[in-house]
N, C-alpha and C positions, 0 to 999 in steps of 0.2 A: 693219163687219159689220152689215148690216140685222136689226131686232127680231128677224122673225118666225126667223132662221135661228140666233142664240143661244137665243133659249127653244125651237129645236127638241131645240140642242145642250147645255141645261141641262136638259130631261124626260131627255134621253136617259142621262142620265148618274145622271139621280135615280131612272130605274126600273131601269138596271142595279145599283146600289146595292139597289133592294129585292131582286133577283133574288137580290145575291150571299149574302145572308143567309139563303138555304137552304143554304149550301155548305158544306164542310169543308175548312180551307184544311190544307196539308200542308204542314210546314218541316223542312229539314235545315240548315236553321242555329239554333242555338241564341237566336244576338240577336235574328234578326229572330222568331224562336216568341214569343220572352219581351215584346220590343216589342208584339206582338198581343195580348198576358194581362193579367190583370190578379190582383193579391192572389194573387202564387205561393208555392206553400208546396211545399219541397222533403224527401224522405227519402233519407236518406246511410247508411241500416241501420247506423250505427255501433255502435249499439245491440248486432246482432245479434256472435256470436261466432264467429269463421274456422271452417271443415274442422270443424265439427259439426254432422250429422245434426240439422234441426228440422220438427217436426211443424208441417202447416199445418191449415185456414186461421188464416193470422198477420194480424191488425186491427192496422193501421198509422195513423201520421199523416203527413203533408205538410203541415207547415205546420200551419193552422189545420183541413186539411180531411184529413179520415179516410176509408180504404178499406182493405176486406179485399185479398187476393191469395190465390190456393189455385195450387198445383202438381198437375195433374192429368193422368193416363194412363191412369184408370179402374181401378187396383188401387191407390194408394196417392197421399196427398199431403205432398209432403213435401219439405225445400228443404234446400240444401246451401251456407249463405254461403260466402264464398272470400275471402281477402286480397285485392286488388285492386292495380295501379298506385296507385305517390304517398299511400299512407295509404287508400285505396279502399278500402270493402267491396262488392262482386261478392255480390247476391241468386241464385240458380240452380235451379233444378231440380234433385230428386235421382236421379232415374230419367231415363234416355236414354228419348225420344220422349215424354218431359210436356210441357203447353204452360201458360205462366204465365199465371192468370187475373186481372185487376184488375176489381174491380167494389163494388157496395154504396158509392159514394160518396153521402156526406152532402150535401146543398144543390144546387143547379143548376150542376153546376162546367159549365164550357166548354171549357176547356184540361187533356191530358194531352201527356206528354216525359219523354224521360231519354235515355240514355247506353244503346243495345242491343247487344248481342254475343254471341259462342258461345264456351263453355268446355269445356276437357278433363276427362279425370278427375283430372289434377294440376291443376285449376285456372288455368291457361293458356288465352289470349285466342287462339281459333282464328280463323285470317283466311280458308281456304276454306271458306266458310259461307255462307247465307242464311236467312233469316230472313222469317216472314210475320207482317205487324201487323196484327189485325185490329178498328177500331173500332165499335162499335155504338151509336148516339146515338138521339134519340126520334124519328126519321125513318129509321132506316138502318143500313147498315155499309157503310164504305170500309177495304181493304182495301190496303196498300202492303207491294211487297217490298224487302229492305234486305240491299243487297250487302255484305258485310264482307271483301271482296277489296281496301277499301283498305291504305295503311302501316300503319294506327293498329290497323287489328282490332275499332276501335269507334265504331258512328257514333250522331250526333244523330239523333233524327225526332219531330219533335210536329205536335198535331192542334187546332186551336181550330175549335170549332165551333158555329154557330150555335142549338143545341138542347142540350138536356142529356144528357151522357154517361149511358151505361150501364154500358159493359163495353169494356176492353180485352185481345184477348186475342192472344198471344206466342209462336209456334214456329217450330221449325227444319224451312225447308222441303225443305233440301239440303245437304250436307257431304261431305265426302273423308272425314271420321272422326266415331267418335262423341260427340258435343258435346251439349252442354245449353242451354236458352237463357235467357240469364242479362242480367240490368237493373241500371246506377248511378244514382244521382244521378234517382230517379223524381219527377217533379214534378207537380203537381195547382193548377189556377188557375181563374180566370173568363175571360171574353174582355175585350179591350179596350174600352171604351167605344164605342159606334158609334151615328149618327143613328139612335131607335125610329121603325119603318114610318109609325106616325099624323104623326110630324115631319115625314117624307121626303114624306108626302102631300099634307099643305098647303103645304109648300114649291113641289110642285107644281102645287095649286092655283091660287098666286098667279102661278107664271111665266103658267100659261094667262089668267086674267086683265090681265094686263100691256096688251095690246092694246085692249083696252076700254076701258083707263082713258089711253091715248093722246090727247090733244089733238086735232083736225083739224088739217089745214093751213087757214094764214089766206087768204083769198082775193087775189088780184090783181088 
């Protein structure tokens, strides 16, 4: 491969790299969310107590890293934990049409995830449901919707993103019945370590000098 068409094909690869670093990357797999993060800290509400009425906002930890949640419909906030799958506690709303608020995190997290799904009023994992997540970072909100039409009734979804969270906020966009929308296994992280822009810059730097610093050809 001739110089000049590697350092076309090494800038090219080092400015999409700063690009991606405005982005918010979205995962429905757990490993590869968790592979992105870094220093995750998880809430498993084991704390909280089944099938009892709790007033919110409830200030939590994850980990090392603390955040409020409120349940909110505009008359009332207030969360309804549930027994769960396998030793699970099931966080939920108490009022049909609340949507679960996370926000007021401590530090410049990067990474939020959990376990989403929709519940009954016997607390049962409704699988004709959807679901809208909506994140808010210091750039933005991205916005994904989350079929729970598979077998499980409950899927993964995390967000690492390149600026600091604000708020994540949790409702039921669509149901055959009325369900609540309810979070396991909520986790709160940093991002993954990744080249800082000034890096990615001089790195770039040097490819464009490369040529310069090229020898002649010797004469014949």
């Amino acid at each position: 491969m001739k110089l000049h068409t590697l350092i076309t094909a090494l800038a090219t690869t080092v400015l999409s790299s700063l690009a991606a670093q405005a982005d918010v990357q979205v995962f429905t797999s757990q490993t590869a969310f968790q592979a992105a993060s870094g220093s995750l800290g998880i809430d498993r509400f084991q704390d909280l107590s089944a099938d009892e009425a709790l007033d919110g906002p409830l200030l939590r930890q994850a980990g090392a890293h603390s955040y409020r949640v409120s349940a909110l419909d505009g008359l009332e906030n207030q969360f309804y934990p549930t027994a769960g799958e396998n030793g699970a506690v099931w966080l939920s709303s108490n009022r049909v049409g609340a949507h679960l608020l996370f926000d007021s995190f401590a530090g410049s997290l990067r990474a939020i995830g959990g376990n989403f799904l929709a519940t009954t009023y016997s607390g049962e994992a409704w699988p004709a449901a959807r679901l809208t997540l909506t994140l808010t970072d210091a750039q933005g909100s991205t916005t994904q919707e989350l079929d729970l039409s598979g077998p499980a009734s409950i899927s993964f979804l995390g967000f690492v993103s390149s600026s600091s969270l604000l708020s994540l906020d949790i409702s039921v966009s669509s149901s055959s019945l009325a369900v609540f929308p309810t979070v396991e296994n909520f986790q709160l992280g940093l991002a993954a370590a990744v080249p800082e822009p000034s890096s990615a810059v001089l790195l770039l730097a040097g490819l464009l000098l490369l040529p310069a610093l090229r020898p002649r050809k010797s004469m014949k």
